[in-house]
C-alpha positions in Angstrom: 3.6 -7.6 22.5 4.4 -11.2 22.3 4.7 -12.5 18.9 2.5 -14.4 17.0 4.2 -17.1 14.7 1.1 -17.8 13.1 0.4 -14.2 11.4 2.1 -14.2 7.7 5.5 -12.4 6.6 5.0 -9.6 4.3 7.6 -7.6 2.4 5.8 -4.1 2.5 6.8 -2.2 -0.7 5.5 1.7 -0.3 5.3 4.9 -0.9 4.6 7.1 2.1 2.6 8.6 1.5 0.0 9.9 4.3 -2.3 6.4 3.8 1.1 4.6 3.3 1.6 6.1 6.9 -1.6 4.1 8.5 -0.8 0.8 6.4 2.6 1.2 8.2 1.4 1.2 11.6 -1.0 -1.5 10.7 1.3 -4.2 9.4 3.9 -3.5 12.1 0.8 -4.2 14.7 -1.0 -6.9 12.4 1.5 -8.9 10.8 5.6 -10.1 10.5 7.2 -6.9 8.8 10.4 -9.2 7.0 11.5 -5.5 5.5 10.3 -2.4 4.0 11.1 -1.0 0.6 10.5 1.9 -0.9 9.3 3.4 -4.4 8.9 6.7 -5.9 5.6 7.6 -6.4 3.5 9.8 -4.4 6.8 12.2 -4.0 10.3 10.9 -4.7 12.3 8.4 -3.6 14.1 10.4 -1.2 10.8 11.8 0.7 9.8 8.0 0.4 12.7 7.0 2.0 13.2 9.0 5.3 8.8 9.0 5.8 9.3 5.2 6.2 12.4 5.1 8.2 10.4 8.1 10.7 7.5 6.1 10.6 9.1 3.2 11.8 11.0 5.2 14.8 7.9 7.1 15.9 6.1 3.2 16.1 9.2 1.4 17.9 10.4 -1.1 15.0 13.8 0.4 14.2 14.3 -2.9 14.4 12.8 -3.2 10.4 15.1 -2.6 7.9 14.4 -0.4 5.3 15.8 -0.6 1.8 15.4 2.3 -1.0 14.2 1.2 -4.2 13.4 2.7 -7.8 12.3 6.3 -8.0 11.4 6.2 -11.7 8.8 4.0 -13.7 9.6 1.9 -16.3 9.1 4.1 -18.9 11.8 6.2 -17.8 9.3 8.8 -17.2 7.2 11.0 -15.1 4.7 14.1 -15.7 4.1 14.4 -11.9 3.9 13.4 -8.5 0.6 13.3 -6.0 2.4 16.5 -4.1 -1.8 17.8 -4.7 -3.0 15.3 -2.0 0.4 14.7 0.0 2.2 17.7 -0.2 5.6 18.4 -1.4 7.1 16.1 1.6 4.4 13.1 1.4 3.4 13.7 5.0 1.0 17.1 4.0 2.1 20.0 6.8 3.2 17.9 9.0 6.6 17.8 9.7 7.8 14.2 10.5 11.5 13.7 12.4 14.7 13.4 11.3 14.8 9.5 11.0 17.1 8.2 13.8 19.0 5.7 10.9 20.2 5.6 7.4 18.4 2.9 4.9 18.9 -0.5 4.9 20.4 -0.2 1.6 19.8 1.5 -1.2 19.1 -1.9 -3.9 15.5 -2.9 -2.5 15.3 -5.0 -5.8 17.9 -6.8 -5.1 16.9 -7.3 -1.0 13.4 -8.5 -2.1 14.7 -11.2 -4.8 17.0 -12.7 -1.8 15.2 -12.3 1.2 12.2 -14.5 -1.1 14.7 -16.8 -2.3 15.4 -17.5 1.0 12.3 -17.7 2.2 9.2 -19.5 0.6 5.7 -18.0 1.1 6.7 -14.3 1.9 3.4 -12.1 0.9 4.3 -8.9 -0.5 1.7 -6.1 0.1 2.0 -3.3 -2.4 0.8 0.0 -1.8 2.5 2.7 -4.4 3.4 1.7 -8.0 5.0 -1.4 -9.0 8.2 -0.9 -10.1 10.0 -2.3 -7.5 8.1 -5.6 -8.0 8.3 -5.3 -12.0 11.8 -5.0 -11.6 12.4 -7.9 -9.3 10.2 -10.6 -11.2 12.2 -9.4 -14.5 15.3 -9.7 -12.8 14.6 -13.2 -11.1 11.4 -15.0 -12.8 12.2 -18.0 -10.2 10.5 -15.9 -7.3 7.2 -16.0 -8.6 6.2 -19.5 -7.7 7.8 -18.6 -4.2 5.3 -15.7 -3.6 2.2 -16.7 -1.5 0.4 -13.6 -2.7 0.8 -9.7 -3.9 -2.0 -7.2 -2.3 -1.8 -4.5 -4.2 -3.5 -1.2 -3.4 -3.7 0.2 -6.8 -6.1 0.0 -9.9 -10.0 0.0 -9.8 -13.1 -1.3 -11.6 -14.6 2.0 -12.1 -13.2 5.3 -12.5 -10.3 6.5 -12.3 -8.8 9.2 -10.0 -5.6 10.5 -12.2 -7.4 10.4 -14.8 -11.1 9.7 -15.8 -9.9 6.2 -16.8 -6.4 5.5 -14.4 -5.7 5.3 -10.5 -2.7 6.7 -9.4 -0.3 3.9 -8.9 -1.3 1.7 -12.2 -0.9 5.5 -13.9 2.6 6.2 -12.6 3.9 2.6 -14.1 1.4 0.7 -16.1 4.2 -1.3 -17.8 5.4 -2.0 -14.0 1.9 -3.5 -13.2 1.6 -4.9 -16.4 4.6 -7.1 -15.9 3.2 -8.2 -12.3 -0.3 -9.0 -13.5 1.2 -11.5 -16.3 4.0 -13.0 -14.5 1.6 -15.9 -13.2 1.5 -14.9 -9.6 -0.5 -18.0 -7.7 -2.3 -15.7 -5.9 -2.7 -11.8 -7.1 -5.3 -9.4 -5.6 -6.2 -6.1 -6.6 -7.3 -3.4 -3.9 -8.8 -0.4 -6.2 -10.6 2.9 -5.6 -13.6 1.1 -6.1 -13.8 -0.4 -3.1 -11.0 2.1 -0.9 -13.2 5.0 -1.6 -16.4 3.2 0.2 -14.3 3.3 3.7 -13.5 6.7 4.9 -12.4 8.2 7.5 -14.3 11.2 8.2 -13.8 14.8 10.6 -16.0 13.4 13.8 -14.2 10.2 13.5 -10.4 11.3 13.4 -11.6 14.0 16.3 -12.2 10.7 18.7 -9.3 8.9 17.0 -7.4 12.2 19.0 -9.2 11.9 21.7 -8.5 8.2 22.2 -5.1 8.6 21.6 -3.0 7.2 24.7 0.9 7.8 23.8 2.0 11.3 22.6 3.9 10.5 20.3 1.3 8.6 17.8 -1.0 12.1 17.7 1.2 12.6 14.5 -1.1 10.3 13.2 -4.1 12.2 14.0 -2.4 15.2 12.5 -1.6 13.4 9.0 -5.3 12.2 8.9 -6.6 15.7 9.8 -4.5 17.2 6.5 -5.4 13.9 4.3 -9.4 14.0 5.3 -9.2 18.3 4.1 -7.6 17.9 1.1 -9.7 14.5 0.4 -12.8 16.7 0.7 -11.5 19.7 -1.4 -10.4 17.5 -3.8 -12.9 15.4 -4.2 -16.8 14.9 -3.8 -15.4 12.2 -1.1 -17.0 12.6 2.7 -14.1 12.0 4.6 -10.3 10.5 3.8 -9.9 7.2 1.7 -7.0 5.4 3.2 -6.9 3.6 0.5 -3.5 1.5 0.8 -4.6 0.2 4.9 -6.9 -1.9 2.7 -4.3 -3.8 1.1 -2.4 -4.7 4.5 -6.0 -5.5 5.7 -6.8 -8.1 3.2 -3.8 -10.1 4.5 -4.2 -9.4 8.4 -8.0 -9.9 8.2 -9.0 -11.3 5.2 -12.8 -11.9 5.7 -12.8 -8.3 6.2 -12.8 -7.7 2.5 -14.3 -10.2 -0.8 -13.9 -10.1 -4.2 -13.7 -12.6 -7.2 -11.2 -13.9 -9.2 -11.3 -12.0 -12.7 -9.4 -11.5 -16.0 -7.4 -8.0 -15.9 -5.8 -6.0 -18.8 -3.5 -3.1 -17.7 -3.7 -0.7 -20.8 -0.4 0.4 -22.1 -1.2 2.8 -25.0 -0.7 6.6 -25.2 -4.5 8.6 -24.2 -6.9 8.4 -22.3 -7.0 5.1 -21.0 -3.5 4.9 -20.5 -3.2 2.9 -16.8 -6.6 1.9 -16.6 -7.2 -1.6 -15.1 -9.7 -2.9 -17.5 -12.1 -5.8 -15.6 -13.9 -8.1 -17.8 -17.1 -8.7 -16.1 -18.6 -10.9 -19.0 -19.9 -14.3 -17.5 -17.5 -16.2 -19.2 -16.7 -20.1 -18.8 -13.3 -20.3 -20.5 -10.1 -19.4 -18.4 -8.3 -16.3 -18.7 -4.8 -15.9 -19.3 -4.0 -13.0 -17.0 -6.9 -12.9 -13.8 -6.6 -11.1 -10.4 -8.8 -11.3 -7.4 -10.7 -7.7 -7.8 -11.9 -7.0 -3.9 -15.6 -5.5 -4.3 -16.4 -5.3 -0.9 -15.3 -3.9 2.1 -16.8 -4.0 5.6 -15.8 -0.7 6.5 -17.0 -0.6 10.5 -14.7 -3.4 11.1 -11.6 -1.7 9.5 -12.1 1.7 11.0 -12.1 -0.2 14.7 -9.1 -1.7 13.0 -7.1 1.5 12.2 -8.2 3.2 15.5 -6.5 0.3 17.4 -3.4 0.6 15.5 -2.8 4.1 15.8 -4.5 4.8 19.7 -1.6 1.8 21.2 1.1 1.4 18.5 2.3 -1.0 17.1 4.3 -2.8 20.2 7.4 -4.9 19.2 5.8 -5.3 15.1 5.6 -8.9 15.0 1.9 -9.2 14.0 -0.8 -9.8 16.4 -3.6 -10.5 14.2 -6.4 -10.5 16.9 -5.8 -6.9 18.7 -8.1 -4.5 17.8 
């Protein structure tokens, strides 16, 4: 793949994660992959960890490093993981490959506050909780004016899906996205389960995705999506699989794929029910607001479903970011 200059530099911070898994393969094919890091959240930082450094081996960018970050939230704290959706391994029953390579390093913190030091108008695409990010901004506030934007697959407008009231990554470490949403990010986007669960991937589909399928070694994908879209629907009253963090790598690679509007956010931080809820104030108001994010609302899911079937029928070629191949 030849490169393409023009696409932006992202800093992916994850989780993988079976969606984690298609975001991968879309922002090695989409965009300029600077460096992974990793996060604890949807199993531990360990899983985490080797999932990534697989993925990247089974897509051909071992040339990506790969730095472990923060397994626990903020709080110190953890009732449990999303082992219900992703299995005990993050990758359901499918057994990924000994990665070929150890991490990067084991300090992603300290890897993401240099590598945007050093370079001025990296995005940083967020699709697990925030802790990694929390911890960098507290650590170096300088960064933040050096950031051209966080997309963050996390939160939503409506309901919850850990709990009547919280998504799963604002739920693991509210305090973590609490910190991100006040630190006065020039540009901060919010990618929630109100708009991730309008796109699905459903059974016909991800039978032609195998079908289509042209190297042997990406039918794991096809295998990942077949566990995701069965527990998705036993789960849930959902049609097919939500790959909910691909939407957050989208909204950088193909923004006018996705449109929301700027509005003021409140991550709730108090023990019950609405702990981790993402409160959006809707009121038609004319005065600013101290803490806003763009809230994405729509979605034009044909366009990212050609999208995702692109990425994972040819791989991701050398991973630096063709934003025009389908």
């Amino acid at each position: 793949m030849t490169p393409y200059l023009s696409s932006p530099r992202v800093i992916l911070d994850c989780d993988p994660g079976l969606d984690d898994a298609i975001a991968i393969a879309l922002a090695l094919r989409h965009l300029q992959v600077v460096g992974i890091a990793t996060v604890g959240g949807n199993v531990g930082l360990e899983r985490t960890t080797a999932n990534a450094l697989a993925l990247c081996d089974i897509l051909g960018a071992t040339h990506v490093p790969v730095h472990a970050g923060h397994d626990i939230p903020l709080s110190g704290s953890l009732e449990h993981r999303a082992t219900e959706y992703h299995g005990p391994n993050g990758t359901g029953s499918v057994q990924l490959p000994n990665p070929s390579r150890p991490p990067t390093s084991v300090n992603a913190v300290e890897w993401i506050v240099e590598t945007i030091r050093g370079e001025e108008g990296l995005t940083v695409i967020a699709t697990g909780p925030l802790t990694n990010i929390a911890h960098a901004l507290n650590a170096a506030p300088d960064i933040v004016e050096r950031i051209a934007q966080v997309s963050w697959m996390g939160g939503s407008s409506d309901a919850g899906n850990t709990t009547a009231a919280a998504e799963f990554n604002c739920w693991v470490d509210p305090e973590a996205a609490d910190i991100v949403f006040r630190a006065g990010l020039e540009r901060l986007t919010m990618i929630g389960l109100n708009v991730t669960h309008t796109v699905l991937l459903d059974r016909p589909w991800i039978d032609q995705l195998r079908t289509d399928i042209n190297k042997p070694e990406l039918t794991v994908f096809a295998d990942l999506l077949d566990y995701y879209e069965v527990r998705q629907r036993s789960l849930t009253t959902l049609a097919g699989a939500a790959v909910h963090d691909a939407l957050a790598v989208i909204n950088v690679s193909h923004p006018e794929l996705l449109a929301g509007i700027k509005r003021p956010v409140e991550v709730i931080l108090a023990e019950g029910a609405a702990r981790g809820m993402t409160l959006v104030d809707r009121r038609p108001r004319r005065e600013p607001a101290p803490v806003a994010a763009t809230v994405i609302e729509w979605a034009d899911g044909d366009s990212i479903r050609q999208l995702i079937h692109g990425a994972l029928t040819c791989g991701s070629g050398s991973g630096t970011g063709d934003p025009s191949a389908a």
